[in-house]
Every structure is written in structure tokens, then in C-alpha cells.
C-alpha positions as CSV (number, residue, x, y, z in Angstrom):
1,X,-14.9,5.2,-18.7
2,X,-11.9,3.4,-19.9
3,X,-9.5,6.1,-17.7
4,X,-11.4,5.9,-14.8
5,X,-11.1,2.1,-15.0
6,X,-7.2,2.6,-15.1
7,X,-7.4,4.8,-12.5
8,X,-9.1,2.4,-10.4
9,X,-6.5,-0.5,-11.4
10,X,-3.6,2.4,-10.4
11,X,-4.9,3.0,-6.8
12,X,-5.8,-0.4,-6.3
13,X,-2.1,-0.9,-6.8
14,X,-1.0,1.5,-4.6
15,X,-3.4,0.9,-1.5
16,X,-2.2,-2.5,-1.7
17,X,1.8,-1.1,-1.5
18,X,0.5,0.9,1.4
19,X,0.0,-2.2,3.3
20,X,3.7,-3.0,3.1
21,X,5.3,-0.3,3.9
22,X,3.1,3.1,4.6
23,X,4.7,6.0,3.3
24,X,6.9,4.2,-0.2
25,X,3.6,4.5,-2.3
26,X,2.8,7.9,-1.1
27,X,6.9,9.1,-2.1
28,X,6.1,7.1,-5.3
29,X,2.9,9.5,-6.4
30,X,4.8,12.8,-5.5
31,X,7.6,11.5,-7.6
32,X,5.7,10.3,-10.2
33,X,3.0,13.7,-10.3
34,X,6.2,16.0,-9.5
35,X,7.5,14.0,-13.1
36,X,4.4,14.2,-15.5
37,X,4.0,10.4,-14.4
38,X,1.0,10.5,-13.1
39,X,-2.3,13.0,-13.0
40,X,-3.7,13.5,-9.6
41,X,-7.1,14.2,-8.7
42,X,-8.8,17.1,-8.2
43,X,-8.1,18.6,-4.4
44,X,-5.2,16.5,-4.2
45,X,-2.3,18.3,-6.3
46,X,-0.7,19.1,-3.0
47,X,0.8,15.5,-2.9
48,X,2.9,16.4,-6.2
49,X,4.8,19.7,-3.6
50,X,8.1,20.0,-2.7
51,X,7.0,20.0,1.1
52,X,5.1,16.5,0.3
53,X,7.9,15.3,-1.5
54,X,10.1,16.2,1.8
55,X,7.7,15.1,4.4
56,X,7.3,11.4,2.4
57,X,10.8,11.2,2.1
58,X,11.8,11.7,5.6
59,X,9.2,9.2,6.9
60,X,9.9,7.1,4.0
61,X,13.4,6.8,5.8
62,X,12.4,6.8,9.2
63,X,9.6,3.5,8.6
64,X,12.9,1.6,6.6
65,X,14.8,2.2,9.4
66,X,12.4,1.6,12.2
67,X,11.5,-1.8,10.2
68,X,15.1,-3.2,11.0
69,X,15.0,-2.9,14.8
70,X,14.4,-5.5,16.3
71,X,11.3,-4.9,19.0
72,X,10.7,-1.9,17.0
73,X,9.4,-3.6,14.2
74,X,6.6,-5.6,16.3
75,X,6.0,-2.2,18.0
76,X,5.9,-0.2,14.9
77,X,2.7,-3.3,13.5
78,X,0.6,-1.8,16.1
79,X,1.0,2.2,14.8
80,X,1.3,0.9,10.6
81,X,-2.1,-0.8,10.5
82,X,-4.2,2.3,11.0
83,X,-2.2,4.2,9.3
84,X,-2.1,1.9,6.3
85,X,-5.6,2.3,6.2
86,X,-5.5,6.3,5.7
87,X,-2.5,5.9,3.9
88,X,-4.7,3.7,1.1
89,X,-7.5,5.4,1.3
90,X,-5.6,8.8,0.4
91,X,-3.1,6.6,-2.3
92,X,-6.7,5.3,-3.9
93,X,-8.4,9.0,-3.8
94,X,-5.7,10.9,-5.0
95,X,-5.2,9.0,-8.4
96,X,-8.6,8.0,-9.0
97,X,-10.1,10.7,-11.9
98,X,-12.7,10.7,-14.1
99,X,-15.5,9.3,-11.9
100,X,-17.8,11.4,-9.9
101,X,-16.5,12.4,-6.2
102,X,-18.7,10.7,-4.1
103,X,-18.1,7.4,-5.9
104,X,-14.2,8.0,-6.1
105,X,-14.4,8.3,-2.0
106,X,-16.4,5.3,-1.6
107,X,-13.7,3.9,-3.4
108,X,-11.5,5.4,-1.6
109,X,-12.4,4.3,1.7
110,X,-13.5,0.4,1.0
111,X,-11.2,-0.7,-1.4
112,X,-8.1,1.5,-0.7
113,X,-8.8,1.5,3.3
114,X,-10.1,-2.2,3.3
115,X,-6.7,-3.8,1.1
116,X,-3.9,-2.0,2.3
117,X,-5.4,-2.8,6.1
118,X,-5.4,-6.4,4.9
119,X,-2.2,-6.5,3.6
120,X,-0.9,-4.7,6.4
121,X,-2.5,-7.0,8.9
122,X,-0.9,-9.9,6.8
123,X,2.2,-8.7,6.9
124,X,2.2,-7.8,11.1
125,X,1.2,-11.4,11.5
126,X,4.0,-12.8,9.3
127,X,5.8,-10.7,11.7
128,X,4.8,-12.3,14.9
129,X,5.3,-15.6,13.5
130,X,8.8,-14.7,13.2
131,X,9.4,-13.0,15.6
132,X,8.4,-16.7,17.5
133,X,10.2,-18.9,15.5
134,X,13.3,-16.7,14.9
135,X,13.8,-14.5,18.2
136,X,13.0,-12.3,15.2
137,X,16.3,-12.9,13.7
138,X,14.3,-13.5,10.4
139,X,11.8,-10.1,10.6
140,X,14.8,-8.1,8.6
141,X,14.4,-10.3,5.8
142,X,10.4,-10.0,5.9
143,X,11.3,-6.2,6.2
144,X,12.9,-6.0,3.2
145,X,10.7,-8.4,1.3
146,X,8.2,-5.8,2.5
147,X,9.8,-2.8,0.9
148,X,10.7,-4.5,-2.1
149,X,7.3,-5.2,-2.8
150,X,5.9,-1.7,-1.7
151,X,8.3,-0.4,-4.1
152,X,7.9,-2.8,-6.3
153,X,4.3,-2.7,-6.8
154,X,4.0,1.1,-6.3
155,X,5.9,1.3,-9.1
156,X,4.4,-0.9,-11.6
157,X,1.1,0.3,-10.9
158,X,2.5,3.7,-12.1
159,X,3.8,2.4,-15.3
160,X,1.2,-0.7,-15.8
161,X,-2.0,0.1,-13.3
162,X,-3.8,-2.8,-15.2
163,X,-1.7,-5.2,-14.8
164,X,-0.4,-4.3,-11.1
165,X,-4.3,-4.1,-10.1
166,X,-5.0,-7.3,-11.8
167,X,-2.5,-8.7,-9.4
168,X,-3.9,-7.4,-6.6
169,X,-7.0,-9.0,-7.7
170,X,-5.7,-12.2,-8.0
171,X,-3.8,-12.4,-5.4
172,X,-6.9,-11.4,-3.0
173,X,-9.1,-14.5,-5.1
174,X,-6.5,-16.8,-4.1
175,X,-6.4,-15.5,-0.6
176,X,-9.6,-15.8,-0.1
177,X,-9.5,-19.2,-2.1
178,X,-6.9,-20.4,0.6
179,X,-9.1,-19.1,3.7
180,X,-12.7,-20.8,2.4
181,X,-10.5,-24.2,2.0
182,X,-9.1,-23.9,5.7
183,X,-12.2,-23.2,7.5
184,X,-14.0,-26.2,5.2
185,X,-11.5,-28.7,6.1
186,X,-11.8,-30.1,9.8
């Protein structure tokens, strides 16, 4: 129980990293699986192959880049939110073990899909806003803000997964915190 907990914390983490950038968490488990880091779950060991570890890598590189261009960016919102939403759903499913499959795709789908679509529906609007009050001049800091956190927190949920999904959690209770005040006040 007490590994499929951590499990739960670890894709937690990673889900929420996929709503920042897509493809960072998903380099980060073939990294971490290709380096004894991390255990994979069953049906998903192809994520810890060379041709992952190629195929993340390249559109790792390609979503940085795309990030820094200027209508591309906005553009790019519009392709990243669905995509986030696979992307968390596979980051959650493939490092979840110990629990029984069915439940491990529930998971999957509602709290991998649901968070990194949140955070990546956060992060487009953060990018509109911008883009509005900064001719977008300011959307290359918000990208990189972006991939350091993606990293960031793909990263400590490999090496802490309690703590990282903790975060998550909090973060989402404040969120929602935050919203409930806004809609109470007139």
C-alpha cells in the first residue's frame, strides 16, 4: 500500500509538470527508468527505450523552442492543452504500480488527465494576458518560468514523489481556495 501511495504522489507530480511543458516529464521518466531511477509499470517499459528517449528529446527541443516565438507560443496553447492531457494521463499510468489496473487507469485519466489540463489551461491564460499587456514581450519569461518548473517538478517528484505531490495538492487547495473567494465576493 505504502508504494502504491508513492507511486500515486510520483505521477501526481509528473501530470502536473506535463501541464507546463508537454514532453520534459515524459524525457524525465525515460531518463530516470533508462537509469534505475524509476520503475515503470507494467505495459509501459517502452517509455525507458532508446527510440523514446530519442523521440522525447527531439520534441522536448522542438516545444522549448516553439515556446520562444512569439505568435507561436499563443498558437502552440491551442495544440499543448490536449496534449497535456494525454501526456498526464500516460506520465500518471506509467509510474503508478502496485494497485490493480483498472484503478491505476482511473487514476490515470482523472487525476493525471484532469491536473496537467488544468495547469496547462493556467498557464495558456497567463499567456494571453501577456501577450495583451506585453505585445508578448513578457511570454519568454513565462516560457521559461514554464520549463523551469516542468523540470523542476518532474524532477523532484522522481527523487521526493511525496513531497512534489504534496505540493501539487496544496497548490490545487489554494487554487481552489482563491476561486471560491472570487465568485463569493461581489
Amino acid at each position: 500500500m505504502e508504494q502504491s501511495l508513492v507511486s500515486v504522489f510520483l505521477g501526481l507530480g509528473l501530470s502536473a509538470a506535463t501541464g507546463f511543458r508537454v514532453f520534459v516529464p515524459l524525457l524525465v521518466i525515460n531518463l530516470a527508468a533508462r537509469g534505475g531511477f524509476l520503475e515503470l509499470s507494467p505495459k509501459f517499459g517502452w517509455m525507458a527505450s532508446s527510440e523514446a528517449m530519442i523521440a522525447f528529446g527531439a520534441a522536448t527541443a522542438l516545444e522549448i523552442v516553439a515556446y520562444y516565438v512569439p505568435w507561436l507560443d499563443n498558437l502552440l496553447d491551442t495544440v499543448a492543452t490536449p496534449a497535456a492531457v494525454v501526456a498526464g494521463m500516460v506520465a500518471t499510468a506509467s509510474v503508478v504500480t502496485g494497485m490493480d489496473p483498472v484503478l491505476r487507469v482511473i487514476l490515470a485519466i482523472i487525476a493525471g488527465g484532469g491536473l496537467a489540463g488544468a495547469v496547462q489551461m493556467t498557464t495558456a491564460s497567463g499567456r494571453q494576458i501577456s501577450s495583451v499587456a506585453t505585445a508578448g514581450l513578457g511570454n519568454p519569461i513565462l516560457s521559461t518560468l514554464e520549463l523551469v518548473g516542468s523540470l523542476g517538478l518532474s524532477i523532484l517528484a522522481v527523487l521526493m514523489p511525496i513531497i512534489a505531490g504534496l505540493l501539487v495538492l496544496l497548490t490545487l487547495i489554494l487554487v481552489v481556495r482563491r476561486l471560491r473567494r472570487r465568485r463569493a465576493t461581489p
